[in-house]
Structure formats: C-alpha cells, structure tokens
N, C-alpha and C positions, 0 to 999 in steps of 0.2 A: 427513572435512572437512565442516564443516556447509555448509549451501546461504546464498548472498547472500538478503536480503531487503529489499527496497524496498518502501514505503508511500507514495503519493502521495494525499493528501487536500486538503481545505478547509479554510481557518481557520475560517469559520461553520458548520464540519458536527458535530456532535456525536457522530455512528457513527465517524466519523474521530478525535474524539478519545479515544472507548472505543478505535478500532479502537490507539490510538498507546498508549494506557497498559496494555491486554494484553499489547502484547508488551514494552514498557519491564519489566512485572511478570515476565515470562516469562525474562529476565534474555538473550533472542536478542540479539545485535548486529543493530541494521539501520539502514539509510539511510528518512529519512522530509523528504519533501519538500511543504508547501504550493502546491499549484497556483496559486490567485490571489494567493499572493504573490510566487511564481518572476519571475526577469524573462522577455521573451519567446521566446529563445532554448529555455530550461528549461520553458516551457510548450511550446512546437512539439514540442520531446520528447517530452516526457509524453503529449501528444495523438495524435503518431505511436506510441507504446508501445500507447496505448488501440485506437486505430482497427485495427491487427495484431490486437488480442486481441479485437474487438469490443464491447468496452467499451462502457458506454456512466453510467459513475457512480461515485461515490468511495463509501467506500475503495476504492483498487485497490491490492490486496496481491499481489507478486510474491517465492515463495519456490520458489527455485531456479528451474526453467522449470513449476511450477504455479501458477495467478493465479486467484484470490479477487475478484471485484465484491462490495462491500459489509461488513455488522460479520456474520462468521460464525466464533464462537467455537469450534466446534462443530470445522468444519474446519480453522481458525486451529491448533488444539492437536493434531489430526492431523497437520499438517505440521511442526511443532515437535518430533514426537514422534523 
C-alpha cells in the first residue's frame, strides 16, 4: 500500500509549485492544499501539522509519517521510490 501524501504550500511560492508539478509528474496520488487560500479552520491545521514537525516554511511535503520542509527533489523521489 502506498504512503498518503499531503502538500501544503502558497499560492505566491514558486518551490511549491515545482514542489506540486513533481509529483503531479510522478503520477503519486496526493492531497495538496494552499495555505493562504484555506479558510481558517484549514489553516489552524496546517499550522498545528507544522509547529508538531517544527516547521517553519512551504513546501511542507508529508509522505507517510516522513516530512520534507522545502523543493527537495532529490528526497522527494527517494520517498516515491
């Protein structure tokens, strides 16, 4: 069974939309969610996900229970593998 993957980025980030068209290419199913455009609810989330993982920046790529700060292709295709 493959791992969940969740993407939470920025509409204005550009790493985030490499980070979103890697895996769109990659052909993974995932969940990818805009931060500032989420309503507030969906932000509190997100930011309770980040502050757990100490986060502290988009992209924040979660596949399976490993999480990714930032565009790291490198790692991205290791956990794909």
């Amino acid at each position: 069974m493959k791992k969940p993957i969740h993407i939470y980025g920025l509409s204005t980030c550009p790493w985030c939309r490499k980070t979103k068209a890697l895996f769109t290419k990659s052909g993974a199913p995932f969940d990818y969610v805009d931060y500032d455009l989420a309503d507030e609810p969906t932000q509190a989330k997100i930011m309770a996900e980040l502050d757990a993982a100490g986060a502290n920046g988009f992209p924040f790529v979660k596949v399976g229970a490993d999480i990714v700060i930032g565009y790291q292709p490198e790692r991205f295709a290791q956990l794909l593998a």
